[in-house]
C-alpha positions in Angstrom: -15.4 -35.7 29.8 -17.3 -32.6 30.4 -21.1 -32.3 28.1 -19.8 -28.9 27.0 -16.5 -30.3 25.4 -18.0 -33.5 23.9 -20.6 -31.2 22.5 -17.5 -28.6 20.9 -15.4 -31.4 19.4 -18.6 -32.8 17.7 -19.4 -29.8 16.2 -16.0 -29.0 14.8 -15.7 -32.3 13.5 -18.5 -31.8 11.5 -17.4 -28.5 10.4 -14.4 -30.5 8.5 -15.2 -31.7 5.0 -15.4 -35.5 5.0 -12.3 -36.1 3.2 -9.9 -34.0 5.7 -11.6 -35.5 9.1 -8.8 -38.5 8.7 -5.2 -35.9 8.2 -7.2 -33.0 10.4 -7.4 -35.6 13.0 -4.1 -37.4 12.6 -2.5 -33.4 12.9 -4.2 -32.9 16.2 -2.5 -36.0 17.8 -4.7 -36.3 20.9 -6.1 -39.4 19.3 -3.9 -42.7 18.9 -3.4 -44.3 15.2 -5.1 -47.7 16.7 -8.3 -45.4 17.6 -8.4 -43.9 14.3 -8.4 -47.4 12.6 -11.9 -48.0 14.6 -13.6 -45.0 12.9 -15.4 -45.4 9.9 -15.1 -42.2 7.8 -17.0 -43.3 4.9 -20.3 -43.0 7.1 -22.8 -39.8 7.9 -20.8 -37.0 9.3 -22.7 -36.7 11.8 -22.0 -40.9 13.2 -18.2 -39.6 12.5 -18.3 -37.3 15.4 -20.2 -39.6 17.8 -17.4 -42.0 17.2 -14.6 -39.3 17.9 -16.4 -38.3 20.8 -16.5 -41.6 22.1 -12.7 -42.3 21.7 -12.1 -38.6 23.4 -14.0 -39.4 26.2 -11.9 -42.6 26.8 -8.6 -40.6 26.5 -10.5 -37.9 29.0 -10.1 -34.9 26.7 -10.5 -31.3 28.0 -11.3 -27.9 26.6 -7.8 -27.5 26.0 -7.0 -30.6 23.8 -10.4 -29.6 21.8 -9.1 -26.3 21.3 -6.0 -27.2 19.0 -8.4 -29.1 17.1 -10.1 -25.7 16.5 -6.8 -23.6 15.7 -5.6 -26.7 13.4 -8.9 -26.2 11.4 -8.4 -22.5 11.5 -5.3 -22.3 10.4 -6.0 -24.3 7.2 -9.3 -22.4 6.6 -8.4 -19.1 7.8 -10.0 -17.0 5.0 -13.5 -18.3 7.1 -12.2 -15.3 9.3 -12.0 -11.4 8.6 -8.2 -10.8 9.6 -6.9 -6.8 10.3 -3.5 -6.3 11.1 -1.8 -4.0 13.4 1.6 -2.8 14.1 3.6 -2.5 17.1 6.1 -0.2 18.2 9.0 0.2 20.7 10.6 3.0 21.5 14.3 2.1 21.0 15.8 0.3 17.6 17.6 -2.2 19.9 16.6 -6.0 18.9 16.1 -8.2 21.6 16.2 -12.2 21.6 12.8 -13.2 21.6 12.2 -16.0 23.8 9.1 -18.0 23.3 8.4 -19.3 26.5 8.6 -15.9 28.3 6.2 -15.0 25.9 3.8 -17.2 26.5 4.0 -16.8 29.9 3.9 -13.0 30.0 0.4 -13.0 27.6 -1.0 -15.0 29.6 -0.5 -13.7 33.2 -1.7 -10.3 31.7 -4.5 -11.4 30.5 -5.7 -13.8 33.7 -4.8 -10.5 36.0 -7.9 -8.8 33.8 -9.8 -11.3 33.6 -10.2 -14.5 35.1 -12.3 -16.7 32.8 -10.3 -17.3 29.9 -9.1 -20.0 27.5 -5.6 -19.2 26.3 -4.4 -21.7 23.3 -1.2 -21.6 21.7 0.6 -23.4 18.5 3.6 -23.3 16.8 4.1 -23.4 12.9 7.2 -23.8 10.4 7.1 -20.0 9.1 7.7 -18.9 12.9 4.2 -18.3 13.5 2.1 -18.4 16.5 -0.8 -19.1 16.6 -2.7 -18.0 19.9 -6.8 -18.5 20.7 -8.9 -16.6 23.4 -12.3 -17.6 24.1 -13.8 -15.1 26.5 -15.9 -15.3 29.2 -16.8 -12.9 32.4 -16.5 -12.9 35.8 -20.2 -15.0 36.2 -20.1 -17.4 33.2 -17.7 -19.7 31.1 -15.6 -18.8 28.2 -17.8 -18.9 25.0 -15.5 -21.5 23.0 -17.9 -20.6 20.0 -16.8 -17.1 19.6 -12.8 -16.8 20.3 -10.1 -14.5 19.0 -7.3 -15.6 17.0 -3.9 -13.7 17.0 -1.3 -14.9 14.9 2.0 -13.1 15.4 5.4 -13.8 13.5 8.6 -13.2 16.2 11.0 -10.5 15.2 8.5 -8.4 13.6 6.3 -5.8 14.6 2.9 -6.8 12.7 0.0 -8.5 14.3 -3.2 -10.4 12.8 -5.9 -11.1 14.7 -9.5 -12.2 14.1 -11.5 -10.5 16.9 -14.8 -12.2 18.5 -18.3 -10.7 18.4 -17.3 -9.1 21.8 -14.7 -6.3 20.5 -15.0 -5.2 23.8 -12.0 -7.6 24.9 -9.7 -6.2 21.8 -7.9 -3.7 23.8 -7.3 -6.1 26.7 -6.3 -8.2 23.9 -3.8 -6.1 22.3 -2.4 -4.9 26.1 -1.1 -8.2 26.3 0.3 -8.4 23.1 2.3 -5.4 23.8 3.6 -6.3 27.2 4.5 -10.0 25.7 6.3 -8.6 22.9 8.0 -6.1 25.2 6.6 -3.2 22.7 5.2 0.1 24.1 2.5 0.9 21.3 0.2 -1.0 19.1 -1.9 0.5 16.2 -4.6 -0.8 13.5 -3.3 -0.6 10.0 -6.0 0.3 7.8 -6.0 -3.0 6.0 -8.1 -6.1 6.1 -8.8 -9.2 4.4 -10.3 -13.0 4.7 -7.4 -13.6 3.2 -4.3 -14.1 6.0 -1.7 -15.0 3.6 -2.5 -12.2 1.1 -2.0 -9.8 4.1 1.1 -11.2 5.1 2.3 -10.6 1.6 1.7 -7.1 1.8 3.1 -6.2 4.6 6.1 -8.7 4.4 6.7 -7.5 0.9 6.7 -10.5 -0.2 5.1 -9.7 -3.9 6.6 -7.2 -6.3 4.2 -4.1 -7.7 6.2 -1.6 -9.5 5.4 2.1 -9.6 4.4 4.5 -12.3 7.2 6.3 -13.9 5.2 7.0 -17.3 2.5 9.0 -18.8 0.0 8.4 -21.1 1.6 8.9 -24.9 -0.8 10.9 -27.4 -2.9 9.1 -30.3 -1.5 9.9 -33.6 -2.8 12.1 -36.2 -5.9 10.6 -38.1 -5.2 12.5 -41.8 -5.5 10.9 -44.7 -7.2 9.1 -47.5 -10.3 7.4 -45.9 -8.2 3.5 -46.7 -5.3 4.8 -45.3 -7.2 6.1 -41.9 -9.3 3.1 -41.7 -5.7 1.1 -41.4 -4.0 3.8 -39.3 -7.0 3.7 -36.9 -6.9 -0.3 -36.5 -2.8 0.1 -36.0 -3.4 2.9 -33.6 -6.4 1.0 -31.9 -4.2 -2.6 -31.5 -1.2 -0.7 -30.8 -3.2 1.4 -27.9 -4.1 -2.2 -26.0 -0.7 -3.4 -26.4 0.2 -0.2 -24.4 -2.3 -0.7 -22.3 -1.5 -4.1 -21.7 2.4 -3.5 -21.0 1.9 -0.6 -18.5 -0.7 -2.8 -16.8 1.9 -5.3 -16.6 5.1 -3.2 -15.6 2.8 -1.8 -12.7 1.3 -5.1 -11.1 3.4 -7.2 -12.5 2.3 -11.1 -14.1 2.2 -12.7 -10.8 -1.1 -13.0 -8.9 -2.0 -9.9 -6.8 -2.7 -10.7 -2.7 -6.4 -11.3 -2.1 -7.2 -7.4 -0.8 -11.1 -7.3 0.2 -10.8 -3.7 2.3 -8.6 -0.7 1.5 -8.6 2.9 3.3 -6.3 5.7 3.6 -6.6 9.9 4.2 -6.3 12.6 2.2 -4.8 16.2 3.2 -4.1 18.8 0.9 -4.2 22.5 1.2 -8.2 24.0 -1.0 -6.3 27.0 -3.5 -8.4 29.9 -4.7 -8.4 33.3 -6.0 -7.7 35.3 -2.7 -10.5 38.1 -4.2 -13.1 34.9 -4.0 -12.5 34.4 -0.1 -14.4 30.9 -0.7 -12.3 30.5 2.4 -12.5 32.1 5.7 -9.5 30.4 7.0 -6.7 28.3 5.4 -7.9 24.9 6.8 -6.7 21.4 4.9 -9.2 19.4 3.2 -9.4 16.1 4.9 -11.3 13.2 3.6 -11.4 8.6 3.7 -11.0 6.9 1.1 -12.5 3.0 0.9 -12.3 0.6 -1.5 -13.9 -2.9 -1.0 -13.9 -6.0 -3.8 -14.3 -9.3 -3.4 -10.8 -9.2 -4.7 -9.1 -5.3 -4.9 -6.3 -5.7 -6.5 -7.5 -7.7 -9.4 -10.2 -5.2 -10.0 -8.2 -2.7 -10.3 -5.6 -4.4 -12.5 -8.6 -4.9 -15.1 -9.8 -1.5 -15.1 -7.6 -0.3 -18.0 -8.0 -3.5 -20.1 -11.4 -3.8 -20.0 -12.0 0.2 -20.8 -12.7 1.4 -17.8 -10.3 3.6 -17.1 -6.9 5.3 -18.8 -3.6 3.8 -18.4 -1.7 4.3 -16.1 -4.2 3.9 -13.5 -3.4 7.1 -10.8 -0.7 6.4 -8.2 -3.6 6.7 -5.3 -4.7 3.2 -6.7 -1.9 1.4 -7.4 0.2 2.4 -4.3 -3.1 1.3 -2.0 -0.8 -1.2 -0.9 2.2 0.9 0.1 -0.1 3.5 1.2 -1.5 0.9 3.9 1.5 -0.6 5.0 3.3 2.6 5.6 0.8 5.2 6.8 -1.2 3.1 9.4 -3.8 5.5 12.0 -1.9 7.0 14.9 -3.8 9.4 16.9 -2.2 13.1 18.0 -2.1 12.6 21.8 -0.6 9.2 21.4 -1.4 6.5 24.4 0.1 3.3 24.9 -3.4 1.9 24.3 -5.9 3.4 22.3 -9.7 3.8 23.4 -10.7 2.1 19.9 -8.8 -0.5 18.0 -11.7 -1.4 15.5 -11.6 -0.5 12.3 -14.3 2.6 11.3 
């Protein structure tokens, strides 16, 4: 066994915690039940790894086999990644049969006619997901398994996620062949991104309910009265007003955890108005301007807002929809090219 590979499965070994080395192992298959009985887990960490090593190097392991071990810990611990998502488009509505194997085979010869030193991976999971895993390399030196991109793409959709490398250069080569497997004509970057893969998926799978606002603020009552009487009227009003609050916080996000959201932005376009006599404007030009929100967790930020006193209730639609707004209105440029000069998020 190659230096190099002995050298990547010890480190990713050590990069599992202790307790998952045994089921992370016993996933990735390449090593028999028997051999696992001979490893004592209970040890360092780092004696752990020389013993997997070992047994690897008597079943004559490759890059290959040591990269499933690295998509089988990614895919458990994918919010160790920044994921964006993109959406692909064809130009008729007509669905075609999706055949796994010609996919496969189509990314890969597109990406080997580019370039030649690559590492493509692939793995299949229950929720129709692939999995796929570049590591890069050039024309004069080996692909760097330390810094790969991950794709994970979900047949008979048009959304993407992927987890570029350090070299973003190799994103639109990346995305080429995602659009010539696929049989799409266009791909684009939604503007929406997140550590959190499964919280993305939710979004733009729909796969959590957030309701819209349909209400408006009501007006606190009249304060009159003998000073007893207002005192009591006030504590109603004041009790009453966080129930309100409360309930429209509820009937717009709903009681159910939100999707981890760590990156949000969208455009604004709307026409500047003023007196004519003012001429504050030459010409009749929109006003354009990016809006970006970032939290640890969006979502749940802006669900406390209101509670907490922060803001009124209802919040404005241009924070609630941020969802909708990024699912739907994803950045396509005017003179439209099957593959954009950019695909990184500003």
């Amino acid at each position: 066994m190659d230096e190099t590979v002995a050298e990547y499965i010890r480190r990713t070994v050590l990069k599992i915690p202790r307790d998952e080395i045994k089921s992370m192992l016993q996933k990735w298959g390449f090593l028999s039940e028997a051999q696992l009985q001979t490893i004592n887990f209970h040890q360092m960490k780092d004696n752990v790894s020389q013993e997997v090593v070992h047994l690897c190097e008597e079943n004559s392991a490759d890059i290959k086999q040591a990269a499933v071990l690295d998509i089988i810990y990614n895919h458990i611990y994918s919010s160790k990644r920044m994921w964006s998502v993109y959406r692909m488009q064809k130009t008729g509505e007509e669905p075609e049969i999706f055949d796994l194997q010609s996919f496969k085979k189509k990314f890969k010869r597109r990406l080997l006619s580019v370039l030649e030193n690559v590492t493509i991976n692939f793995r299949e999971y229950e929720d129709n997901a692939i999995w796929i895993r570049v590591a890069w390399g050039t024309p004069y030196t080996k692909p760097n398994q330390y810094k790969p991109s991950y794709v994970v793409y979900h047949s008979q959709t048009p959304y993407v996620f992927i987890s570029a490398s350090v070299l973003k250069s190799n994103l639109p080569l990346l995305c080429q062949a995602l659009v010539v497997a696929s049989s799409y004509h266009d791909i684009h970057e939604m503007e929406l991104r997140s550590h959190s893969l499964n919280s993305l998926k939710d979004i733009v799978f729909k796969r959590y309910s957030q309701n819209f606002q349909t209400y408006c603020p009501r007006p606190i009552q009249d304060r009159s009265g003998e000073p007893e009487i207002a005192d009591l009227r006030i504590t109603q009003e004041n009790r009453s007003e966080k129930e309100r609050i409360q309930r429209v916080t509820r009937e717009i996000f709903g009681d159910g955890p939100q999707p981890k959201l760590e990156f949000a932005q969208y455009k604004l376009e709307t026409m500047f108005k003023s007196d004519p006599k003012m001429e504050v404007l030459a010409k009749k030009e929109p006003f354009r301007c990016q809006v970006k929100f970032s939290s640890p967790h969006l979502l749940e930020s802006l669900r406390s807002l209101a509670p907490a006193g922060m803001a009124d209730a209802p919040l404005s639609p241009l924070l609630t929809c941020i969802t909708q707004k990024a699912r739907n209105n994803f950045r396509i440029k005017e003179k439209r090219s099957s593959f954009p000069e950019s695909f990184v998020s500003p």
